[in-house]
DOLUM-378448 format. One record per residue (C-alpha): residue in three letters; x, y, z. Coordinates in steps of 0.2 Angstrom, whole numbers, plus 5000, padded with zeros to 4 digits. Layout:
% DOLUM-378448
+-----+------+------+------+
|  aa |   px |   py |   pz |
+-----+------+------+------+
| ala |    X |    Y |    Z |
...
+-----+------+------+------+
***
This chain:
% DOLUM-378448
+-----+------+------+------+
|  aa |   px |   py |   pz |
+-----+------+------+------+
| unk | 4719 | 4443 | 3728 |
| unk | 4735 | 4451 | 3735 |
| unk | 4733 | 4460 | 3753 |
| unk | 4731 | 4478 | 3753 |
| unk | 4749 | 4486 | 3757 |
| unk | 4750 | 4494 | 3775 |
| unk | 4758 | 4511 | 3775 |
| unk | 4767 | 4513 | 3788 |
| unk | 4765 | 4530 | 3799 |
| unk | 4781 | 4541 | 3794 |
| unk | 4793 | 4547 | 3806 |
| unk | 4799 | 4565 | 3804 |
| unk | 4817 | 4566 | 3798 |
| unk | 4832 | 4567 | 3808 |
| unk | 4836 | 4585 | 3800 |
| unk | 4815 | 4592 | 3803 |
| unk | 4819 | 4587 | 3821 |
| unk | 4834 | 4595 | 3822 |
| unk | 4827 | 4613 | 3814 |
| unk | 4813 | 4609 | 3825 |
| unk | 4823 | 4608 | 3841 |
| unk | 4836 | 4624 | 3836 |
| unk | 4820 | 4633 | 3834 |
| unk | 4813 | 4630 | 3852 |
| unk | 4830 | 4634 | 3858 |
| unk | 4832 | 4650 | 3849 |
| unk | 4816 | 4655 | 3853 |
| unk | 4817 | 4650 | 3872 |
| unk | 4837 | 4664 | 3873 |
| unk | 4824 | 4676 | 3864 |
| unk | 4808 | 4675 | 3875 |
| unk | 4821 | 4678 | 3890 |
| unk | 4831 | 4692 | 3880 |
| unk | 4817 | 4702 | 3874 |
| unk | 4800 | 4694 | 3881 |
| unk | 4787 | 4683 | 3867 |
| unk | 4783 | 4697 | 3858 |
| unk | 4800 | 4697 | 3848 |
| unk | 4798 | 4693 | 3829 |
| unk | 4798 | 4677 | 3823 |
| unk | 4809 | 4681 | 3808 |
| unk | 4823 | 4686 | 3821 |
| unk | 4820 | 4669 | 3830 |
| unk | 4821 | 4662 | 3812 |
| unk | 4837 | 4671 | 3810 |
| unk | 4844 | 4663 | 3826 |
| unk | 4840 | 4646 | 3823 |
| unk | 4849 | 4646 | 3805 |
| unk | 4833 | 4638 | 3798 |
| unk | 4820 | 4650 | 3786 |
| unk | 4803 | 4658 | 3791 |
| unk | 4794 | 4646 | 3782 |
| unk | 4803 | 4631 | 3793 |
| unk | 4796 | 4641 | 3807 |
| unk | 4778 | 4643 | 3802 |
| unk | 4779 | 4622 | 3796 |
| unk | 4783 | 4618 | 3813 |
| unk | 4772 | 4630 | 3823 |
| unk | 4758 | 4638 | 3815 |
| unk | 4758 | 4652 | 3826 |
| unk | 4765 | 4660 | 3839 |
| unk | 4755 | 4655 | 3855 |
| unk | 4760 | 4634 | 3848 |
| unk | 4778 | 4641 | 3850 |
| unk | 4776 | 4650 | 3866 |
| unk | 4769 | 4635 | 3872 |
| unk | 4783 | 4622 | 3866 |
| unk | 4796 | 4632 | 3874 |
| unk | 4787 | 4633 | 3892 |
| unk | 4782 | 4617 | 3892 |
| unk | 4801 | 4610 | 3885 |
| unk | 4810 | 4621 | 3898 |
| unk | 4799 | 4612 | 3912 |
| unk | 4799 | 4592 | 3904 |
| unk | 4821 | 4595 | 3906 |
| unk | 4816 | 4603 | 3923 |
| unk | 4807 | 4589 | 3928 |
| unk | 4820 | 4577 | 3920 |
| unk | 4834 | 4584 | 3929 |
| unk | 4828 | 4581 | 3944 |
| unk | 4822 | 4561 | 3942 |
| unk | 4839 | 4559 | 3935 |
| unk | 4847 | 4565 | 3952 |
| unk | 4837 | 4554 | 3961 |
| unk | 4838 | 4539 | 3953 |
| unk | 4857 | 4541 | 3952 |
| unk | 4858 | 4547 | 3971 |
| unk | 4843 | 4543 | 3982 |
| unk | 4845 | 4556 | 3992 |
| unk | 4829 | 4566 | 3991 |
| unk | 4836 | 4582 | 3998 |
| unk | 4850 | 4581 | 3983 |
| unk | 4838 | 4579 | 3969 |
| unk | 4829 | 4593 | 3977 |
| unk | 4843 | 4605 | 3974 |
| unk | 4847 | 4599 | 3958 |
| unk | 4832 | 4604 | 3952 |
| unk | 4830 | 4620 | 3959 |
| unk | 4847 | 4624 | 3952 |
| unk | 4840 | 4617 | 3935 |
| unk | 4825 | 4625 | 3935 |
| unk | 4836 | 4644 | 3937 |
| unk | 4849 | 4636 | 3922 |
| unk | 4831 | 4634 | 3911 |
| unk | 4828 | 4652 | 3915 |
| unk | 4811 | 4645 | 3922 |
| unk | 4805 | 4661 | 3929 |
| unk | 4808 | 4670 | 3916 |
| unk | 4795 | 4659 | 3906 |
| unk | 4781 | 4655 | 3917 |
| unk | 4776 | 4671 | 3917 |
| unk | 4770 | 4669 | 3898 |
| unk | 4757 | 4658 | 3902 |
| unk | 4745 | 4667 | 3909 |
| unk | 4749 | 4683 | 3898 |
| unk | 4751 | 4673 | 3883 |
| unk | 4740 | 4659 | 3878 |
| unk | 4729 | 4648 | 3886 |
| unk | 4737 | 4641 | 3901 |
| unk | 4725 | 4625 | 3903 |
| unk | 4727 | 4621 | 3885 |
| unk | 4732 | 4601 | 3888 |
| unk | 4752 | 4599 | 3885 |
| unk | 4755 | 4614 | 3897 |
| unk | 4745 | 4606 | 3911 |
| unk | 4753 | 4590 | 3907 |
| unk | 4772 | 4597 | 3910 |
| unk | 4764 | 4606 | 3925 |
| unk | 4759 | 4593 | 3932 |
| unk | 4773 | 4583 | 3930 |
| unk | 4785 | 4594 | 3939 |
| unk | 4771 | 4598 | 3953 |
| unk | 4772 | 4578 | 3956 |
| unk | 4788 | 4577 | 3956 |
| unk | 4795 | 4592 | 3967 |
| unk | 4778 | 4584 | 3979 |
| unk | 4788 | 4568 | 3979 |
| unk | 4805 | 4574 | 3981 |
| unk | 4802 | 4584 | 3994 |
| unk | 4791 | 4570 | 4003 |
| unk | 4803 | 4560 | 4001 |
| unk | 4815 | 4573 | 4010 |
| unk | 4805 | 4574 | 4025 |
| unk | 4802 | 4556 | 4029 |
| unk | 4821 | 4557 | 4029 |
| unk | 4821 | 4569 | 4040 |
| unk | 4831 | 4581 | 4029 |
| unk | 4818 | 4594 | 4024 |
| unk | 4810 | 4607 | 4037 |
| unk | 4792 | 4600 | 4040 |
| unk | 4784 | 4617 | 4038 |
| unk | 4787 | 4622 | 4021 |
| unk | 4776 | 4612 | 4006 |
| unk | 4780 | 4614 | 3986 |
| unk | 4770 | 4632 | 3985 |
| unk | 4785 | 4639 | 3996 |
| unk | 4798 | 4632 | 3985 |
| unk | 4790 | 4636 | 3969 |
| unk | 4786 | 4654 | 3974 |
| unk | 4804 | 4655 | 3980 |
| unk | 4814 | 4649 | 3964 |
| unk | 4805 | 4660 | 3953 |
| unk | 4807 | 4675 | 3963 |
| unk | 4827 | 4672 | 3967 |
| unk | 4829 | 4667 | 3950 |
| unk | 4821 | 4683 | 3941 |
| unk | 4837 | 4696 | 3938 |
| unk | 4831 | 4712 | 3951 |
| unk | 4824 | 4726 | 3943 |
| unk | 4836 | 4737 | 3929 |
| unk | 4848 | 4721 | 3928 |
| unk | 4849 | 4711 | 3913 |
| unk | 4847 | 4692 | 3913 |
| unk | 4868 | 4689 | 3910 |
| unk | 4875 | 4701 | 3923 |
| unk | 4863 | 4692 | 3937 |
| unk | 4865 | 4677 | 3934 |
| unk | 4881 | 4678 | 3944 |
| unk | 4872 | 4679 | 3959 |
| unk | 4855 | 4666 | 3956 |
| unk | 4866 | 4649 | 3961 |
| unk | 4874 | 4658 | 3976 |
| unk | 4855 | 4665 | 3983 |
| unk | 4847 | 4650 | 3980 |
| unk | 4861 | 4639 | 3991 |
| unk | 4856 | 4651 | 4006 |
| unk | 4838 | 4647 | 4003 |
| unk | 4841 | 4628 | 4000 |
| unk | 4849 | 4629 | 4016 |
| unk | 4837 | 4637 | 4024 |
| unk | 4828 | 4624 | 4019 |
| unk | 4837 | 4608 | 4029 |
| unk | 4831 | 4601 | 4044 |
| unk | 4832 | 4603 | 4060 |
| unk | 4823 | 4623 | 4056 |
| unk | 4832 | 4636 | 4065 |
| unk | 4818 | 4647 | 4069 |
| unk | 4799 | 4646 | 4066 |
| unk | 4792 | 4652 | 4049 |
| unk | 4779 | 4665 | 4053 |
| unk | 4763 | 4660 | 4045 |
| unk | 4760 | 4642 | 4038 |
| unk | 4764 | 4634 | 4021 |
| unk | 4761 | 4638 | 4004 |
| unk | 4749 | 4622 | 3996 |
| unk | 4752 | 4619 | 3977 |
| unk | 4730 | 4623 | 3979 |
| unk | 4734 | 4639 | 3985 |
| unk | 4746 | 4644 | 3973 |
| unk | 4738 | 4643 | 3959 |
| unk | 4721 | 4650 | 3965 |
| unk | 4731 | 4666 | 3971 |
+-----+------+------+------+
***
């Protein structure tokens, strides 16, 4: 009697992954052009793939919302390990992600989550959690070093990014991201030990910043 034939689990093709990923990042310019309310037929359009490509890869449109922020935070988050593994200087691979995290429009983004979709659905809190993780160890890492002002803590940075990189009131995303690199430099350096001055009140806890 002759073995039952295993299937084997199919992969998704090099060109479905492709569409897939052309999508996300169509959809990612558009959520920052126009907010996640913009059609998905124009985010069809974008991506040079059909609406029907869209809908095969994302049933609706909180699952797409939800791709982008949690693909904009895993490159984040990726950014950053590769600058410290390739430097070991925490203080580096701090900056490198925060200069990241303005590139991904991250603070353009996070503010879907809460008026989007659910924001403890299970992939969003994982790509949280990995860049709370990692900006905790980075910037641990920075103060044993002695290169990191020991009263700031990851609330204070996070809160910081996404305000400095938000384009001001009336200004479109292109025209200020002249200034997001140059703002966020003063801040980092703010940020290098030893402090100039004392910080009034006491630091931001990741706890705090999301029960806020």
């Amino acid at each position: 009697m002759t073995a039952p034939a295993v299937r084997k689990a199919t992969r998704p093709r090099a060109d479905a992954l492709r569409n897939r990923e052309r999508i996300v990042t169509a959809a990612r310019e558009m959520f920052v052009e126009h907010g996640p309310d913009v059609p998905l037929d124009e985010i069809a359009r974008r991506a040079g793939v059909g609406n029907a490509t869209v809908y095969r890869n994302f049933p609706d449109r909180d699952a797409l919302v939800r791709e982008v922020v949690c693909s904009v935070m895993d490159r984040t988050a990726e950014a950053a390990e590769l600058a410290l593994a390739e430097t070991g200087d925490a203080f580096a691979a701090l900056e490198h992600f925060v200069h990241a995290a303005a590139d991904e429009r991250i603070s353009a983004l996070c503010p879907m989550v809460s008026s989007t979709f659910d924001q403890h659905h299970p992939d969003l809190e994982a790509s949280r959690e990995r860049v709370e993780q990692l900006v905790e160890e980075i910037m641990g890492r920075a103060k044993a070093a002695g290169q990191l002002r020991p009263d700031v803590d990851v609330g204070d940075l996070l809160i910081v990014v996404a305000q400095l990189s938000r384009p001001p009131a009336g200004t479109d995303c292109l025209r200020g991201d002249r200034f997001v690199h140059r703002h966020l430099q003063l801040f980092l350096d703010g940020l290098r030990a030893p402090a100039r001055s004392a910080l009034p009140g006491r630091a931001v806890s990741l706890k705090e910043l999301r029960d806020s």
